[in-house]
C-alpha positions as CSV (number, residue, x, y, z in Angstrom):
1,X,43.1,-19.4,7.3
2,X,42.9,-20.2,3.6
3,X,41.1,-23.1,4.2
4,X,37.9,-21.2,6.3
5,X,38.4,-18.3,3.2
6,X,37.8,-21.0,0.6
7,X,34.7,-22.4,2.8
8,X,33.0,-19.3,3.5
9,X,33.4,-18.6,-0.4
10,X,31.9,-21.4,-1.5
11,X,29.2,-21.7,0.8
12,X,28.4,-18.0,-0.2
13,X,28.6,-19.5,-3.5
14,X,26.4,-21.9,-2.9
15,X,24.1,-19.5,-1.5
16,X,24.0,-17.6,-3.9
17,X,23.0,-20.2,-6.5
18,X,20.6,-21.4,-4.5
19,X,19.1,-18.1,-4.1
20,X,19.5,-18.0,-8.4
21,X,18.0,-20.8,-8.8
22,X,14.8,-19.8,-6.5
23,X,14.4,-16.3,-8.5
24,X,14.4,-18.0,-12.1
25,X,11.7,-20.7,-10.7
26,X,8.8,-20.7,-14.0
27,X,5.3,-19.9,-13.6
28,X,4.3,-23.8,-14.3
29,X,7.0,-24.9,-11.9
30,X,5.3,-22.5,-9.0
31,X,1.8,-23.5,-9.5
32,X,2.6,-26.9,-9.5
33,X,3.9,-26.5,-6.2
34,X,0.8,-24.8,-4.9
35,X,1.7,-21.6,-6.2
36,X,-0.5,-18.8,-7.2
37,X,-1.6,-17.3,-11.2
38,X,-1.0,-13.8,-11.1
39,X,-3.0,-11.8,-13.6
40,X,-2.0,-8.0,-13.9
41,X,-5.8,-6.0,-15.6
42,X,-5.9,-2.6,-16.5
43,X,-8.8,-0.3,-14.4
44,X,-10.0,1.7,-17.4
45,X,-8.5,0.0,-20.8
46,X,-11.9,-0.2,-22.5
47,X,-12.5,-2.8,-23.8
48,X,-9.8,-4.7,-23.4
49,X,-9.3,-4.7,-19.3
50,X,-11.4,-2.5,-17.4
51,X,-13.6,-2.3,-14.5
52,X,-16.8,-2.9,-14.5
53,X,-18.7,-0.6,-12.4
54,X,-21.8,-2.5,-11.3
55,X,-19.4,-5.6,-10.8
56,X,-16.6,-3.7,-9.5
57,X,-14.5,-6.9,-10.9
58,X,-12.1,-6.7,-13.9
59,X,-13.7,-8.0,-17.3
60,X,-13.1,-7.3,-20.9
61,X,-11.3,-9.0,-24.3
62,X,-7.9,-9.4,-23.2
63,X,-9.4,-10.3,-19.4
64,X,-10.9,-13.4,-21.7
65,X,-7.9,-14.5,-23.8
66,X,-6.0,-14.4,-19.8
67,X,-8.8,-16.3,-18.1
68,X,-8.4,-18.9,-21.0
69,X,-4.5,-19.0,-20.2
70,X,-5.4,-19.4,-16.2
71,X,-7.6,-22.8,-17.3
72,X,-4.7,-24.1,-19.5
73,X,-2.1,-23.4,-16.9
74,X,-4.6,-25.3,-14.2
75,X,-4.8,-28.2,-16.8
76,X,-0.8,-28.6,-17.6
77,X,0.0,-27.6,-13.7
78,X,-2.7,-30.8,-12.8
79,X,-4.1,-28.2,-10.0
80,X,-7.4,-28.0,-10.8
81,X,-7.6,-25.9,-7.2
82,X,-5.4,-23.2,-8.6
83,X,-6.0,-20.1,-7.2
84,X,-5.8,-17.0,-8.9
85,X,-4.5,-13.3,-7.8
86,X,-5.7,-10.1,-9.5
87,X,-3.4,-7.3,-9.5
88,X,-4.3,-3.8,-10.7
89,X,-1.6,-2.5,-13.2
90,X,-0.8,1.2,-15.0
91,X,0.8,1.9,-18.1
92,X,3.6,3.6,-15.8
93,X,4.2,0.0,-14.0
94,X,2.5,-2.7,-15.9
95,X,6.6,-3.7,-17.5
96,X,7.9,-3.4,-14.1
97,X,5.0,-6.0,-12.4
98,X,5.9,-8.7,-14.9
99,X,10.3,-7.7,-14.8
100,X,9.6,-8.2,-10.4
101,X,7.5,-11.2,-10.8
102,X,5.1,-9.4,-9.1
103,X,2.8,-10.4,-11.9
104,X,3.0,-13.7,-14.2
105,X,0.8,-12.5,-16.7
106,X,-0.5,-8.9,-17.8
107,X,-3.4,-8.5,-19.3
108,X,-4.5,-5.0,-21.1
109,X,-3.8,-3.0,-24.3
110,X,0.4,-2.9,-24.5
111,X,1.9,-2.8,-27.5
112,X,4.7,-5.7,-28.2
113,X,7.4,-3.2,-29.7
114,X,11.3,-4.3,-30.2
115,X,12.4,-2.1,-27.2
116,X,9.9,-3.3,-24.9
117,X,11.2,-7.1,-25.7
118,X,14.5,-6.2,-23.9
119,X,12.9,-6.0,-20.8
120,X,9.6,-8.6,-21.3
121,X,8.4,-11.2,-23.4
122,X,4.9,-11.1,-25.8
123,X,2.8,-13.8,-27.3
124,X,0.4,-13.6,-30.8
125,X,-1.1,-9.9,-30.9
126,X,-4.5,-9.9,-29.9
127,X,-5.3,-6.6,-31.8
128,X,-3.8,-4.2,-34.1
129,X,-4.3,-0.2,-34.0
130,X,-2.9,3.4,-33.8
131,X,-2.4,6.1,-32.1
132,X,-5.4,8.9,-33.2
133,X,-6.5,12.1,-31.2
134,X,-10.0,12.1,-28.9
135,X,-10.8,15.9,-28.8
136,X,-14.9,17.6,-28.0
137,X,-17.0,16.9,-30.8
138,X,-17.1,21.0,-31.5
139,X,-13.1,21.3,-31.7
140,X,-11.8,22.5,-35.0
141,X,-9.2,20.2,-34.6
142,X,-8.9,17.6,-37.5
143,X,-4.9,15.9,-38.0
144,X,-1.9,16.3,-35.7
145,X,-0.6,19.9,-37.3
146,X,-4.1,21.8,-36.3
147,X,-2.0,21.0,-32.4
148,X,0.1,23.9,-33.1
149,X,0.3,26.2,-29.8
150,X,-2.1,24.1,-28.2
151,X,-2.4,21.5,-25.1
152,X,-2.2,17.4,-25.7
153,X,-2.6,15.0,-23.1
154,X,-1.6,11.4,-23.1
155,X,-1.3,8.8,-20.9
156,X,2.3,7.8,-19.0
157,X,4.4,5.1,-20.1
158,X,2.4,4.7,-23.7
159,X,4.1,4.4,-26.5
160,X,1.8,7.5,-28.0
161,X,3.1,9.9,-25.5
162,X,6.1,8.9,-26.9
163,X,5.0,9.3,-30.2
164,X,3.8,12.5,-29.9
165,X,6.8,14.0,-28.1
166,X,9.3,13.2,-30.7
167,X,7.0,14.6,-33.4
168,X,6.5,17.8,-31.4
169,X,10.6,18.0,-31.4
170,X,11.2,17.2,-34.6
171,X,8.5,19.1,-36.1
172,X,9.2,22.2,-33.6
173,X,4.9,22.6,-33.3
174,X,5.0,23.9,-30.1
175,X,2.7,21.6,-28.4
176,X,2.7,21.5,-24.9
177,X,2.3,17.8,-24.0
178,X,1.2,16.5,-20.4
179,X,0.9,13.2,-18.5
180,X,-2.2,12.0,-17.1
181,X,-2.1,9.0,-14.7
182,X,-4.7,7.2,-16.4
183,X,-6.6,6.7,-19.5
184,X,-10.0,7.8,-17.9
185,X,-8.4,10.9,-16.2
186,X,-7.3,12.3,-19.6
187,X,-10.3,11.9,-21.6
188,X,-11.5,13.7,-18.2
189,X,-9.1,16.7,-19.4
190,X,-10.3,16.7,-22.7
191,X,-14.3,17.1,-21.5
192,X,-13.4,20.3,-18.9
193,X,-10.8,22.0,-21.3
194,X,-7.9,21.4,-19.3
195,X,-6.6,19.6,-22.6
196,X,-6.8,19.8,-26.5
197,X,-6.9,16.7,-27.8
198,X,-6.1,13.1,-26.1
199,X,-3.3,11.2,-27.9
200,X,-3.8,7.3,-27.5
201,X,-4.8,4.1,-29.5
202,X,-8.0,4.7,-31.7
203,X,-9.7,1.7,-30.5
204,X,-9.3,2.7,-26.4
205,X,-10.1,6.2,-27.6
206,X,-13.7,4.8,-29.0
207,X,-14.2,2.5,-26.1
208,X,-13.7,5.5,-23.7
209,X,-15.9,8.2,-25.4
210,X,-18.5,5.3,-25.6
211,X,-18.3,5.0,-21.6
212,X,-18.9,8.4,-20.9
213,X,-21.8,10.7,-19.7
214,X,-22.0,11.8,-23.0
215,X,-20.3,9.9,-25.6
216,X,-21.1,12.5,-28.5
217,X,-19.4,15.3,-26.9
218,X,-16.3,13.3,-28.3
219,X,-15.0,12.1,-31.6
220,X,-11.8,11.0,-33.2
221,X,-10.3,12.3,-35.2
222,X,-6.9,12.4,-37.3
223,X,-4.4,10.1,-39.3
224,X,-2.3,7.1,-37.4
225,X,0.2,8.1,-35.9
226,X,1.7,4.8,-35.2
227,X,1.4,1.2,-35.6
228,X,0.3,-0.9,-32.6
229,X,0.0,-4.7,-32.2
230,X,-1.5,-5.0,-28.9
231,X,-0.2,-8.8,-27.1
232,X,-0.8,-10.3,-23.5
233,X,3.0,-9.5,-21.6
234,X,4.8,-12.1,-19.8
235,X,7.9,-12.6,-18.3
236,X,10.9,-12.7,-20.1
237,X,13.1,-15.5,-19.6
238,X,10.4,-18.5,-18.7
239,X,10.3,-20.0,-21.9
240,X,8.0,-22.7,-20.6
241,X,5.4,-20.9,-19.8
242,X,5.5,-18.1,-23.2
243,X,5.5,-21.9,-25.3
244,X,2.1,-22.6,-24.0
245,X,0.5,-19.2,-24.0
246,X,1.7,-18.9,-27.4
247,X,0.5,-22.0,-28.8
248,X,-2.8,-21.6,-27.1
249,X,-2.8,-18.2,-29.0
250,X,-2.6,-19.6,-32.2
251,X,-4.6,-22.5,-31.7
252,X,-7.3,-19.5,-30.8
253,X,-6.9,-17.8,-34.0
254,X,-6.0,-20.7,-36.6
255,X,-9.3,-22.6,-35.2
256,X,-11.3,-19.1,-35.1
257,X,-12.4,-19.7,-31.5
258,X,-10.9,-16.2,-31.1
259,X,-13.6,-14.5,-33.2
260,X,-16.7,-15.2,-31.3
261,X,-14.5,-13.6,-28.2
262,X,-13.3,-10.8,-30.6
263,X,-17.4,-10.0,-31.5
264,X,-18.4,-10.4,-27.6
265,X,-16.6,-7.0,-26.9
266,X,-16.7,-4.9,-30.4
267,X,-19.5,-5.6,-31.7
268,X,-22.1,-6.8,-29.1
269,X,-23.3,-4.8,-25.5
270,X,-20.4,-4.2,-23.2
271,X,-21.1,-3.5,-19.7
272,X,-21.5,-1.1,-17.8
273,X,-23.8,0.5,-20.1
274,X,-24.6,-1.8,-22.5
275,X,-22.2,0.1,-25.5
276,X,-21.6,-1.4,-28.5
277,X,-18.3,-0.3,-30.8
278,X,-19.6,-1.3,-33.9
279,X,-15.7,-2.7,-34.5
280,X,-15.1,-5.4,-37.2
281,X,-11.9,-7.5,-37.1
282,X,-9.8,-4.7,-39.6
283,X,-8.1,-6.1,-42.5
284,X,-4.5,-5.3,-41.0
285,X,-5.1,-8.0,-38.1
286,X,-7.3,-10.7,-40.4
287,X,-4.4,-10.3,-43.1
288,X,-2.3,-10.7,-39.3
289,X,-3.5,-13.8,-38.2
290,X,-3.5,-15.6,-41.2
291,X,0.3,-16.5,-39.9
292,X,-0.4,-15.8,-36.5
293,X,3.3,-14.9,-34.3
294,X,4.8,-13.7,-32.0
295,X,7.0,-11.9,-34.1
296,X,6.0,-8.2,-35.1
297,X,8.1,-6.0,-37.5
298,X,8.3,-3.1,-34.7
């Protein structure tokens, strides 16, 4: 009786280790074997990953730096017939596509922060902003403080929304803060008065004002609120594959091949409507990639 115990424990054993050992299989080790390249894009994080309307397909400056990672991977992997998936992701469940596996690779505007390393891994920002305020072009609303009493809208799962909740505690303002599903639905709040103001990165605010009906209807406005390096997210524990990504990274920026990318979407026509953002590289990321890493201070 001890005998078939000890069997049927180790075979479960066994099992279970095998079962281990399939879960923690890299990206490079799965496309090798005629896996699929996942790519997580964002639907309206302009201009980073967003869709284009006349396309209908994904595009945008982190959708480049990705694409570049895809050919690497199909170089290192040998399969030059590597086939690549396209999943849509939120800022609610972008983390939680690249924890599942779900996703190998997410490409959009998330900010590499120490808590979100618990749970994922980043590579060399890609862009460095903060959190400002969108509100109508006619608002008398200039800085944070003027929110007193008033409605703010941000998107779920950002680090602003987070931002702005903890300064509405601690400063007792009396905002009341709400959670849209998407960047394009809250800017859509802010137009039709169901919101204040729009709390989010300055650079997405610009992009998004710039796509709509009537892009001077909007401004932004206010100081930074917070500090965000913006990085591609991938999976935590596959060192393999964050070692190539990352050194492709900063063979991007050290050789300035990353620039003429950078000026393709801030400072030249971006579809759909041909927009340009008029946004240099800022001192903050030049004075950033002059050491390009992974490693952020936040």
């Amino acid at each position: 009786m001890k005998i078939q115990h000890w069997v049927w424990a180790w075979g479960l054993a066994a099992l279970c280790c095998a079962v281990g050992a399939s879960a923690q299989t890299s990206v490079l080790e799965r496309v090798a074997g005629g896996g699929k390249l996942v790519i997580a894009y964002r639907e309206s994080s302009v201009p980073f990953s967003y869709i284009d309307s006349q396309s209908g397909k994904p595009v945008g400056y982190a959708m480049d730096l990705c694409l570049r990672m895809a050919e690497l991977v199909r170089k290192k992997t040998g399969k030059k017939d590597m086939e690549i998936d396209l999943v849509p992701a939120t800022s609610a469940n972008r983390m939680a596509l690249i924890e599942q596996g779900k996703a190998d690779i997410e490409c959009g505007s998330t900010t590499n922060n120490a808590e979100r390393r618990q749970r994922v891994a980043f590579t060399v920002p890609h862009f460095i902003t903060g959190a400002r305020l969108l509100v109508k072009a006619s608002s008398s609303i200039d800085k944070v403080e003027d929110l007193n009493g008033k409605k703010l809208v941000s998107t779920k799962g950002t680090t602003p929304l987070k931002a702005a909740d903890q300064a509405n505690r601690e400063r007792l303002m009396g905002i009341t803060i709400v959670e849209a599903p998407d960047h394009a639905k809250a800017v859509e709040m802010v137009e039709k008065g169901e919101a204040d103001a729009f709390v989010m990165d300055d650079v997405l605010l610009y992009g998004l004002a710039a796509g709509r009906p009537d892009p001077k209807a909007l401004k932004v406005v206010g100081r930074f609120m917070t500090t965000e390096p913006l990085a591609i997210m991938l999976p935590k524990n596959d060192p393999e594959f964050k070692k190539l990504v990352d050194e492709e990274m900063r063979r991007l920026i050290t050789s300035r091949e990353i620039y003429p990318i950078y000026d393709k979407w801030f400072n030249k026509p971006i579809p759909p409507n041909n927009t340009v953002l008029n946004l240099p590289v800022s001192y903050l990321l030049r004075d950033f990639w002059k050491y390009p890493t992974d490693q952020v201070p936040f």
